[in-house]
N, C-alpha and C positions, 0 to 999 in steps of 0.2 A: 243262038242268041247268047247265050251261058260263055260259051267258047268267044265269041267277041268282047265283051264285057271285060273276060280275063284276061285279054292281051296288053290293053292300057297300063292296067294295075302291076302285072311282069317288067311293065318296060321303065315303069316308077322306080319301083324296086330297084331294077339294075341300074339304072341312074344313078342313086342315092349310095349301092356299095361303091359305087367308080368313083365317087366323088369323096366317101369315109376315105377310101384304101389313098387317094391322092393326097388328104390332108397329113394322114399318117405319116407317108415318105417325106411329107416337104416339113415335119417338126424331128424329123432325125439326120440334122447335119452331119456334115463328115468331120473328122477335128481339122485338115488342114484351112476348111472356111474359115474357123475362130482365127487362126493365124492370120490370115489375108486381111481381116476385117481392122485387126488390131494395128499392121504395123501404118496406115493413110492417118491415125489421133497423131501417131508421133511425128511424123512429117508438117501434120496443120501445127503443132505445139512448139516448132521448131520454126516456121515458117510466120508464126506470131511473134515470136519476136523481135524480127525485121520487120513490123506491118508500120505504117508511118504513125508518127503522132500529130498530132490534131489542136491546135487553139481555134475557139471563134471569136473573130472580130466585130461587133454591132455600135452601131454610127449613123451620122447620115447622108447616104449617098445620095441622094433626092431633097426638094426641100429648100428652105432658107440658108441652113446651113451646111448643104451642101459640099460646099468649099474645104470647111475643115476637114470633112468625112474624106474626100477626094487627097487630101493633103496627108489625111494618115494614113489611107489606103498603100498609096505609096512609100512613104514609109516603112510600112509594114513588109511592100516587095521587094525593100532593098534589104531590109534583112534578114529574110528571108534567101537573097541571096548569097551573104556570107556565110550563112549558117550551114546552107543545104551545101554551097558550091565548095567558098575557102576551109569551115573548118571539118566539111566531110557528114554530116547529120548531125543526129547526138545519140546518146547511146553504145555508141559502136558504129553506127551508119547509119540511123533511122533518119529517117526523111523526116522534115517539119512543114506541114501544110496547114496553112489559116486559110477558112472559110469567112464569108464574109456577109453582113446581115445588114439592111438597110433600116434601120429602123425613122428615119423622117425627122428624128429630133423633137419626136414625140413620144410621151410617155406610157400611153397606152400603148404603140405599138413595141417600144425595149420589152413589157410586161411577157408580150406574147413571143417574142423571140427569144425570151430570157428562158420561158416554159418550153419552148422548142429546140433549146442547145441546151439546157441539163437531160431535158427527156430525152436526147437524142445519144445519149451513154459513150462517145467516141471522145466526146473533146477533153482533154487535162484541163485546160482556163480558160475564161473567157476574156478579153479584152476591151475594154470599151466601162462606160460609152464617153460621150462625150458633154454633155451639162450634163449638169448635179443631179436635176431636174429629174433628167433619165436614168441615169445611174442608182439614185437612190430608189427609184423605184423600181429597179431590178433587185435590188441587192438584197431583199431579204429572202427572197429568193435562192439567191446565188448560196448566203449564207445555211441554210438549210438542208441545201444540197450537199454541202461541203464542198465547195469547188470555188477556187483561186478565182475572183474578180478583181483584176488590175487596169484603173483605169489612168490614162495619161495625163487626162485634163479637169477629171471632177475636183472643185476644189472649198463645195461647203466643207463649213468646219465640222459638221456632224455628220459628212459621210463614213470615214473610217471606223468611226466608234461604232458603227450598227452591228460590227460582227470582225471576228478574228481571223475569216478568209477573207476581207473587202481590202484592198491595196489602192494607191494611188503616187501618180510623180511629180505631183505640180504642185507650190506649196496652196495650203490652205491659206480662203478667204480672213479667216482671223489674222494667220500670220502678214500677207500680202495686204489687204489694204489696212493693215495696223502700219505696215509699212509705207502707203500711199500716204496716210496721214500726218506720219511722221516728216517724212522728207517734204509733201509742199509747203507745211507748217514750218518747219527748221530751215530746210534749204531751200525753201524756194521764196521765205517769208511773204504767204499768203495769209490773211487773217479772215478771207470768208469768201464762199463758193456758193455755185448754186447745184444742184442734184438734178438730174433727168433720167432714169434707171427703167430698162423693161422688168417687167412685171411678170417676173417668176422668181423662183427659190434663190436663185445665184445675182438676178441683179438688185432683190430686195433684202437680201443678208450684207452685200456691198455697200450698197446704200444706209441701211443701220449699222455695218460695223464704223465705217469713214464717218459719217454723223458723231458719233461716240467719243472713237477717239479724238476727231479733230477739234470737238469743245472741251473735251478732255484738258486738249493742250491751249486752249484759251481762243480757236478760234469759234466762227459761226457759221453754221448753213443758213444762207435767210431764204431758200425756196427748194425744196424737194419735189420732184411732179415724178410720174410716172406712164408708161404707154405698154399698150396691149401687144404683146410679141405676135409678128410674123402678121398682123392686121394695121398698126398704125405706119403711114408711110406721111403724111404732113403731120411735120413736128412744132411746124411753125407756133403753135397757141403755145406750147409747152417756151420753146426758148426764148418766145415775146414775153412770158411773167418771168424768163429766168434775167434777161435783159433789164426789164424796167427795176428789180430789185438791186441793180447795178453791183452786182459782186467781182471782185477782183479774179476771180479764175470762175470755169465752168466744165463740168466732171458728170459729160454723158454717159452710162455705165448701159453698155451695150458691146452685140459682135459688131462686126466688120462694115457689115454692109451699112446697117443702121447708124454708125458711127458716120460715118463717110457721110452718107444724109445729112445727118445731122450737122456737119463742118460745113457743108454748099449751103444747108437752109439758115443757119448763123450767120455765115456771111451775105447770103441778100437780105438779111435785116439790120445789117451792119453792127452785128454783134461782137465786137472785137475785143476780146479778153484774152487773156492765156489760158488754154485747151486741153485738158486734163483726157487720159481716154484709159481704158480701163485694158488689162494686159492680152487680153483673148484681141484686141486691135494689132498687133505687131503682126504681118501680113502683109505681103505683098499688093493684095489684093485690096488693103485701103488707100493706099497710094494710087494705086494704078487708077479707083472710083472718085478719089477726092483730089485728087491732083498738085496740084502748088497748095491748095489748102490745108493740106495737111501739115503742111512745116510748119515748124513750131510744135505741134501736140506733142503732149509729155505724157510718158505711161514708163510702167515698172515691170520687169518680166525675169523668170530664171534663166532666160536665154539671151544670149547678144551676140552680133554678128561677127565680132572682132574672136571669138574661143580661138584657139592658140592651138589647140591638140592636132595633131594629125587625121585621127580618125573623123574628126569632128570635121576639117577640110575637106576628107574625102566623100562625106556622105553630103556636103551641103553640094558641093562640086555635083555630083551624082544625082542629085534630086533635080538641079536646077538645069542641069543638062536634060533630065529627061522631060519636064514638065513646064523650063522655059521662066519660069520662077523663081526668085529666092526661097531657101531655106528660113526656115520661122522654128520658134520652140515647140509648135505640134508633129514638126519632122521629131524633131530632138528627142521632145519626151515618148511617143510614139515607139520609135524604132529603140531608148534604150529598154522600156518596156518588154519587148518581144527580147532581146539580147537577155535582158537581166531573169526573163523567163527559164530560158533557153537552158542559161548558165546555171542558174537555179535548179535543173532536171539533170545537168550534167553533175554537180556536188553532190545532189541527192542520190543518184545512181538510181533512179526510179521517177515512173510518173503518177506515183502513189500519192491521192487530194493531199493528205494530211501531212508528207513527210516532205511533202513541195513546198508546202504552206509553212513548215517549221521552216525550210529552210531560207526560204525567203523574207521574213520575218526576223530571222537573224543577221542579214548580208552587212557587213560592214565595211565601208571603204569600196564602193560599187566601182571599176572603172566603167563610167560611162562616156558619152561624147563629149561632156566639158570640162573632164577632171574622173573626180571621186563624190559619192555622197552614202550615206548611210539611212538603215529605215529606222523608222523611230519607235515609240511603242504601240503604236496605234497602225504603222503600217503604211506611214508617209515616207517616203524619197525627201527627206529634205534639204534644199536648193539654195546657192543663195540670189537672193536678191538683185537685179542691176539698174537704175535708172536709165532711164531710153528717151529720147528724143528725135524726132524726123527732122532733119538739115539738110537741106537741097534734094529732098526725093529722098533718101537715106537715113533707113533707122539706125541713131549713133549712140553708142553708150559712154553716156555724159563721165566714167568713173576713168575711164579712157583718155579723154579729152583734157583731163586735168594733168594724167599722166604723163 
């Protein structure tokens, strides 16, 4: 019994040496392992440097606004194909890839994709978004991160000031409808309008900046109304008080779609004034909804169809060949955006936040698709100006016409 007992206990035992003597051997490497292990860091170290760089784009591809997001989208793939194809990557050869985020055109959901492309440690910028609405409410974000947010289309006037990475290319609401109220006051000698503005950040800053200026300059608003974005579709109540106040022009300050409504539901109440429309209208896409109604409406944008440049030919050519469309200022400012990014990483010699950020911040004399423009101290592209008008189906710019 003694003798059984002790066989277990032997066989522990030698278990336990075979297993000592094997840890031993496997913590005394030979030196050519250190070699082997070392030279696979220089290869990844060397093989990073070629690795692509990265912008994300957030918009909205879903949605009411939809349309826009679809129209920068592309944008974004045409320049992307001069960048990666004509001028070879940047860097030396690095590939440039935008990712793409849909955020709805909503601003809770920019918050959380905004926390999902910083956190996500790949991207150099982000681009986007598209209202203010959203943008601002990504941007203190963006700014804390230190990471370049350059948006094409946000255009309160207190976006840029939130932070010294926050960029944009469209002039600000102060500038632009200071300049709305100028020109139908002066040249169009209108002395009172009626207001009908959705009801967020960008159509109620519109709304109080043109009010201001335009009694400013001695005219009157005699009725302001307002509708709940992406819920009101009968506008009717709104442009029956804007009619019976009988004002000599009418200045619905909305997108596209709601614009366009708004022109068809004017007209079966037989509202017939001159039709003011706010710049984010210049689109194909309200011609095509609004029809013959549309002729006549007068809006102001940094873009016009007549640009002269080359480049500016080739891309609208481009766009509208692939998606059957006109060209609009959201291709424009869009696509010089990603370019002036691009170009921005190529001067700098790096995709370092801070030394992108200087440098873009500096750019003076951008060639972009209409010309040239410089950024200011805040971080604005700024544009000038063109009056616009729709003439037989055709957004024409009235500066032209004179010409």
């Amino acid at each position: 019994m003694k003798i059984r007992k002790l066989i277990p206990v032997l066989l522990i035992a030698v278990s336990i040496f075979a297993l000592l003597a094997g840890c031993q051997q496997a913590e005394e490497p030979t030196e050519p392992e250190v070699v082997e292990e070392q030279e696979p860091v220089e290869e990844e170290t060397e093989e990073a440097s070629m690795e692509p760089i990265y912008f994300a784009w957030y918009g909205p591809l879903t949605g009411d606004a939809k349309q826009y997001g679809d129209t920068e989208k592309v944008a974004v793939e045409l320049a992307l194909e001069k960048i990666n194809g004509e001028m070879g990557g940047l860097l030396g050869g690095r590939e440039l890839i935008v990712e793409f985020f849909d955020d709805k055109n909503d601003a809770s959901e920019t918050v959380i994709i905004a926390n999902k492309i910083i956190g996500d440690g790949k991207f150099t910028a982000a681009i986007g978004g598209f209202s203010s609405t959203c943008t601002m409410a990504a941007a203190p974000l963006y700014q804390e991160a230190k990471m370049v947010n350059y948006s094409p289309t946000a255009s309160h006037a207190d976006y840029s000031a939130m932070g010294d990475f926050l960029f944009r290319n469209t002039p600000t609401q102060a500038i632009e409808t200071t300049g709305y109220a100028e020109y139908v006051y002066n040249e169009m000698g209108i002395r009172t309008v009626a207001l009908l503005n959705v009801n967020d950040d960008w159509g109620n800053n519109i709304s109080k900046i043109f009010t201001e200026k335009f009694e400013e300059l001695g005219g009157e608003v005699l009725v302001s109304e307002n509708y709940i974005p992406n819920q009101t579709t009968d506008f009717t109540p709104m442009i029956s008080k804007a009619k019976e106040a009988n004002p000599e022009a009418f200045f619905p300050i909305g997108y596209y779609a709601d614009s366009a409504n708004i022109l068809i539901q004017a007209d079966g109440l037989d509202f017939d004034v001159p039709m003011i429309l706010s710049s984010s209208t210049l689109k194909q896409e309200l011609i095509d909804v609004a029809g013959e109604l549309a002729n006549g409406a007068f809006l102001m944008n940094a873009f016009s169809p007549d640009i002269a440049t080359e480049r500016f030919q080739e891309v609208m050519a481009a766009y509208e060949e692939r998606t059957g469309k006109k060209g609009d200022a959201f291709v424009m400012q869009t696509y010089d955006v990603v370019m002036q990014l691009a170009t921005a990483i190529e001067q700098a010699g790096t995709t370092d936040s801070q030394t992108l950020r200087d440098t873009l911040a500096g750019m003076e004399d951008y060639e972009c698709l209409a010309g040239t423009y410089s950024m200011n101290e805040l971080g604005d592209a700024v544009r000038q100006l063109q009056p616009i008008q729709v003439i037989d189906g055709q957004f024409v710019n009235l500066n032209a016409l004179e010409n």
